[in-house]
C-alpha positions as CSV (number, residue, x, y, z in Angstrom):
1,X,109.0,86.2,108.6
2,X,111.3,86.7,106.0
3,X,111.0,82.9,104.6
4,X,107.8,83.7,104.5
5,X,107.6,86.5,102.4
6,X,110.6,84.8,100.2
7,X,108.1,81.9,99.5
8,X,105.3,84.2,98.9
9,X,106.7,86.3,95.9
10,X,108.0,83.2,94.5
11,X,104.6,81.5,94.6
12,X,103.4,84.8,93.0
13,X,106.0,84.1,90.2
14,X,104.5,81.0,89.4
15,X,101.5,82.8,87.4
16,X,101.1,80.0,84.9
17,X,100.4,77.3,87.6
18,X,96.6,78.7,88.4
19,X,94.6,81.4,87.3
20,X,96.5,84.4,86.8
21,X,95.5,87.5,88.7
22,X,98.4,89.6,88.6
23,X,100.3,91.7,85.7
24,X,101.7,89.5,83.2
25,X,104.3,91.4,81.9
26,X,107.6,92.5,83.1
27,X,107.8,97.0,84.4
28,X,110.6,99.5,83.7
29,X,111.4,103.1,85.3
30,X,112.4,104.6,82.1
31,X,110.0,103.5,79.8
32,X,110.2,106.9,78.5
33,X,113.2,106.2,76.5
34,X,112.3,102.8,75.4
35,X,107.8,103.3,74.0
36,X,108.7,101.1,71.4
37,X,108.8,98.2,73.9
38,X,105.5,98.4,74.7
39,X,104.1,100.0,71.6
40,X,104.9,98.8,68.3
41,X,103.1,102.5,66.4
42,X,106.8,104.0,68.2
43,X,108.6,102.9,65.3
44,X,109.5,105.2,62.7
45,X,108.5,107.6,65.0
46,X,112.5,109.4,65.0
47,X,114.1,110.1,61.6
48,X,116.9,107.6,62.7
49,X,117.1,104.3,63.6
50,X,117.4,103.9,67.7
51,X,118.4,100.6,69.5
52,X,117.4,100.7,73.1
53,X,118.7,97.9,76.1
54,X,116.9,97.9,79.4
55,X,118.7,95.7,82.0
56,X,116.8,95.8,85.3
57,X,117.3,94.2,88.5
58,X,114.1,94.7,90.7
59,X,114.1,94.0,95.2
60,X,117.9,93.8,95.8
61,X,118.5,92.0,98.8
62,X,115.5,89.0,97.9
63,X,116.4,86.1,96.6
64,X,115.1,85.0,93.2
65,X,113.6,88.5,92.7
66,X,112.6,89.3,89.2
67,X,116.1,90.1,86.4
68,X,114.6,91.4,82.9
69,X,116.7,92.3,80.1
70,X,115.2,93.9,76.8
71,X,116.9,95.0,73.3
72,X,114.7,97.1,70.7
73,X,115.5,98.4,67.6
74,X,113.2,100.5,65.2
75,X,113.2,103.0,62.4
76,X,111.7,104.2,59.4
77,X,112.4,102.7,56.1
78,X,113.1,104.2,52.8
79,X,109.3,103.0,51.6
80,X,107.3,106.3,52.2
81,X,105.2,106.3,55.6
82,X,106.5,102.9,56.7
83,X,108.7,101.8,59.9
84,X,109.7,98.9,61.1
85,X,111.1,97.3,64.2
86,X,112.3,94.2,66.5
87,X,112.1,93.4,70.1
88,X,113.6,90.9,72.2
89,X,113.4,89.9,76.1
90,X,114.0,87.9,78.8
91,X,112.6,87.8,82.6
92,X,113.7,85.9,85.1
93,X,111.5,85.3,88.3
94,X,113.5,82.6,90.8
95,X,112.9,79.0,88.8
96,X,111.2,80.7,85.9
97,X,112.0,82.3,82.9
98,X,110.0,83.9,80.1
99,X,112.1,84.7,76.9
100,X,110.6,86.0,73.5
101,X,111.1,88.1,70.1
102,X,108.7,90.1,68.0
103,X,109.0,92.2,64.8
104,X,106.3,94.9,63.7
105,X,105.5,96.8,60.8
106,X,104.4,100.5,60.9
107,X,102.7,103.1,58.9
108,X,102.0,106.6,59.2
109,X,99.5,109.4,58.4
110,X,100.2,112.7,58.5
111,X,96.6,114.5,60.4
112,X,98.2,118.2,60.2
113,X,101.1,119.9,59.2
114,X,102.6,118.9,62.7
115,X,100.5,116.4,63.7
116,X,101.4,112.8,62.8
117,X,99.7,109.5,63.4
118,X,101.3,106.3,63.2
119,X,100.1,102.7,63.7
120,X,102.1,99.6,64.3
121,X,101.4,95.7,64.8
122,X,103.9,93.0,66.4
123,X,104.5,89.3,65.7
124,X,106.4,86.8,67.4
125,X,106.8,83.7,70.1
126,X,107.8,83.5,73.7
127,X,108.8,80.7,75.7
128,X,107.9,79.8,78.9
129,X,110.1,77.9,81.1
130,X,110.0,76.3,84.7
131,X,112.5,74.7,86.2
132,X,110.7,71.7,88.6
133,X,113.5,70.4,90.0
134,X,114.6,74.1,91.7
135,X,110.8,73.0,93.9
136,X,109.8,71.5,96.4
137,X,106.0,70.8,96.4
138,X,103.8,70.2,99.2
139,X,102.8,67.2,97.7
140,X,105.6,64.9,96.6
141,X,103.6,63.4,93.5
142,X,101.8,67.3,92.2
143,X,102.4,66.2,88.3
144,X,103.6,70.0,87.3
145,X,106.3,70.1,89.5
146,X,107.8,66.4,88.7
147,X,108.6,66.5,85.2
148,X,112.0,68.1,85.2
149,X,111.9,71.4,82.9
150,X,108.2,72.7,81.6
151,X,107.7,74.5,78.3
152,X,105.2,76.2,77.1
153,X,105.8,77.8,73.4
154,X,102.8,80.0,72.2
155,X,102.3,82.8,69.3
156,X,102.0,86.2,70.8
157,X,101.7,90.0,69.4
158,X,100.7,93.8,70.3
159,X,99.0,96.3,68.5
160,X,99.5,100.2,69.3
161,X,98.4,103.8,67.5
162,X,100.3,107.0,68.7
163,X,99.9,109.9,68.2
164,X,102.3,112.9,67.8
165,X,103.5,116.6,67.3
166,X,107.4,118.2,68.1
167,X,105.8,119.2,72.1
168,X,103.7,116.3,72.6
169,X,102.4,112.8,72.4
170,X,99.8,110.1,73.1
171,X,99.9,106.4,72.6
172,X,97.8,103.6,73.5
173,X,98.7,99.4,72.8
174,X,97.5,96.4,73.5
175,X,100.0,93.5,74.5
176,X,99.4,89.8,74.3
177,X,96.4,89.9,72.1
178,X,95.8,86.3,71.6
179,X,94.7,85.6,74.6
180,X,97.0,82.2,74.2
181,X,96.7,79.3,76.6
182,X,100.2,78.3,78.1
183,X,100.6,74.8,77.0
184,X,103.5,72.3,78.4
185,X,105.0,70.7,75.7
186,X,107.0,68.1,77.2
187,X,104.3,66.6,79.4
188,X,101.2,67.4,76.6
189,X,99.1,69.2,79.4
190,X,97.5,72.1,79.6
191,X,97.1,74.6,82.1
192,X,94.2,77.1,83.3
193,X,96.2,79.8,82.7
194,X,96.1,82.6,79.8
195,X,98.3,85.3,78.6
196,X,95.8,88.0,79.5
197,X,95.5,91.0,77.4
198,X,97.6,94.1,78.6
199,X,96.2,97.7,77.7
200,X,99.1,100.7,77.5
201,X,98.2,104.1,78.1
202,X,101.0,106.6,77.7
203,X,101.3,110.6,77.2
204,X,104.2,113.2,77.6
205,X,104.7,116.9,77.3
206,X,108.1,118.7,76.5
207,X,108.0,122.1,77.9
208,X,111.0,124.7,77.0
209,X,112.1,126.9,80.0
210,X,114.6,129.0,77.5
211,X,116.8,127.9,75.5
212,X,118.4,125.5,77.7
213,X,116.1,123.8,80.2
214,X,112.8,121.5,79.1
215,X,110.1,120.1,81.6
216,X,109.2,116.8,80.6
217,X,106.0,115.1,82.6
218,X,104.4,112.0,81.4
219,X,102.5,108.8,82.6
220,X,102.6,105.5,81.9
221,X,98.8,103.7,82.5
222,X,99.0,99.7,82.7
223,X,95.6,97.6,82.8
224,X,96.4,94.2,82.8
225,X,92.4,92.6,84.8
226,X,91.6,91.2,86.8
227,X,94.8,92.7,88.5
228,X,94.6,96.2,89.6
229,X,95.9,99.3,87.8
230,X,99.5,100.6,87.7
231,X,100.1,104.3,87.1
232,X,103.6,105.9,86.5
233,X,103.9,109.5,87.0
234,X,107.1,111.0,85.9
235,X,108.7,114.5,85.8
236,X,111.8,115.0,84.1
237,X,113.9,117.8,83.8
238,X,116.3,118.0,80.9
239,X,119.8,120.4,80.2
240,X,120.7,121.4,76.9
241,X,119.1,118.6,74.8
242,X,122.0,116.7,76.8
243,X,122.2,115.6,80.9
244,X,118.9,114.9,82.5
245,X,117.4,113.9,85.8
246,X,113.9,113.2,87.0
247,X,111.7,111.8,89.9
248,X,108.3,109.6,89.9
249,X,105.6,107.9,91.7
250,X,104.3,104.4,90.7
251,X,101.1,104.0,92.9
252,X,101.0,101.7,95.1
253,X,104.5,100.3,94.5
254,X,107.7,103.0,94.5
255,X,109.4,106.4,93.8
256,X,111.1,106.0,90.7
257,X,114.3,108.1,90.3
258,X,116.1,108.4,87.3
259,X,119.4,110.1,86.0
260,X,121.2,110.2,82.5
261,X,123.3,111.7,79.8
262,X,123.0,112.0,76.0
263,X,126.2,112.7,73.9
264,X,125.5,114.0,70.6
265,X,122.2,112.3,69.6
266,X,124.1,109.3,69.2
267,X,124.7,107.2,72.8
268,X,122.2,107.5,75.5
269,X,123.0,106.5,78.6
270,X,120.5,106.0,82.2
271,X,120.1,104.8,85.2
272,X,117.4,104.1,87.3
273,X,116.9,103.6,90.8
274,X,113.3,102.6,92.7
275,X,112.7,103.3,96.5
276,X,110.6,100.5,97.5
277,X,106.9,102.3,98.9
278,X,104.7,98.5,99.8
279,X,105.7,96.1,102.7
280,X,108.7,94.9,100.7
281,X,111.1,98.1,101.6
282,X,111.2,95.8,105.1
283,X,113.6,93.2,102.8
284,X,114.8,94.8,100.0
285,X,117.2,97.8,99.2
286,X,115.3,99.1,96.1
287,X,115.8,98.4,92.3
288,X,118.6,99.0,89.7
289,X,117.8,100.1,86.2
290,X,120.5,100.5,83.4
291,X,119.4,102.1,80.3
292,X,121.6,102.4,77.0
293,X,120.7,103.5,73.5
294,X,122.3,104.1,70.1
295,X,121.1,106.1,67.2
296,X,122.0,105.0,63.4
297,X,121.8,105.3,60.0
298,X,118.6,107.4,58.9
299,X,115.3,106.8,56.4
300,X,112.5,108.4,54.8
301,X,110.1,109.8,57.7
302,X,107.9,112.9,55.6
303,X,104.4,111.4,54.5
């Protein structure tokens, strides 16, 4: 049974050798602390500069479960109203790998006296790479899975609006909008897959409890069709501006747990830990996430 279910997610991994009908794009615990990843309007959105590394390790205990790693950095620039920001990744899935960079531009309106609205578009390439030689085929001649290493190098971009005020936000993106078709360089071949357009939906509240203690919920909606909807729900609980802990539910997949420590408004530091809710908690201890930010320099934020 456990072969089985090994070969199962690993033919799920291979969502550029058919029509895709799962999420495309790679899922972190404390997204939270990294919006600009998934939402290119996030940037200038602080009056310094922030770069943010997610490292995540998802199913422990299954081999060639998914790795990602992910470093951001954004912040306004000295041009009035404008922001701008970089983002680079890598996810591993068994014998394939997708690696990419981006770089947006931002600008900002100002709706209120404490209401701000900022919008942001993302440019950039990723690679897609398979490794035939890690697999064995059913048939001994499939074409695709003969040719050594497979590329597929293709244009790809987001576009994202959020909007903001000191107790609250709301943001919504949409990933991968070209709609590109992954093409395999080395043999000239096309597939009949896409990179399918991924719609973000994402909103959080900070609550004061005194003047030590803040409630943070917020939720984290992921369309990526014809697959089906992911929702995050998160509650976070937060100690002088400083040590923080919270707990989540991502529907139909996991509870998300998350702990971390900020020292000065500089370093940030988290971890994140997933208790396995689907069929997979039979094989797998959970999932890691490591989280670590630093804040720098500063810019011109007032519209």
């Amino acid at each position: 049974m456990l072969n089985k279910m090994r070969k199962l997610i690993l033919i799920a991994a291979f969502c550029f050798s058919g029509t895709v009908n799962g999420q495309q794009l790679p899922q972190f615990t404390q997204y939270m602390f990294n919006q600009y990843a998934f939402n290119p309007a996030y940037a200038g959105v602080e009056d310094n500069w922030q770069a943010v590394t997610n490292n995540r390790y998802q199913w422990i205990g299954i081999t060639d479960a998914p790795r990602t790693f992910t470093l951001s950095a954004n912040g306004p620039l000295r041009a009035e109203n404008l922001a701008m920001g970089g983002y680079v990744y890598t996810d591993v899935v068994g014998p394939t790998r997708r690696i990419g960079f981006q770089t947006s531009l931002g600008y900002k309106i100002r709706v209120s006296q404490t209401i701000n609205l900022s919008f942001g578009l993302s440019l950039g390439f990723n690679q897609w790479l398979l490794d035939a030689d890690k697999i064995s085929p059913y048939h001994e001649d499939d074409f695709y899975f003969s040719n050594g290493l497979l590329r597929s190098f293709d244009p790809d971009g987001k576009f994202g609006l959020y909007l903001y005020h000191d107790d609250w936000y709301f943001g919504a993106s949409i990933e991968q909008i070209f709609h590109d078709k992954l093409s395999f360089l080395e043999t000239q071949v096309g597939s009949e897959s896409y990179l399918e357009d991924h719609y973000y939906f994402h909103a959080g509240y900070n609550l004061a409890l005194g003047t030590e203690w803040e409630i943070q919920p917020s939720a984290l909606l992921k369309l990526g069709l014809p697959a089906p909807p992911k929702l995050d729900l998160n509650l976070r609980a937060t100690y002088r501006e400083m040590i923080w802990a919270g707990v989540g539910l991502r529907m139909r997949d996991a509870i998300t747990t998350m702990i971390g420590f900020n020292y000065q408004d500089m370093l940030t530091i988290g971890y994140g830990y997933d208790i396995t809710t689907t069929d997979l908690k039979n094989y797998s201890t959970g999932t890691h996430e490591v989280l670590l930010g630093i804040t720098f320099g500063s810019g011109k934020t007032t519209p």
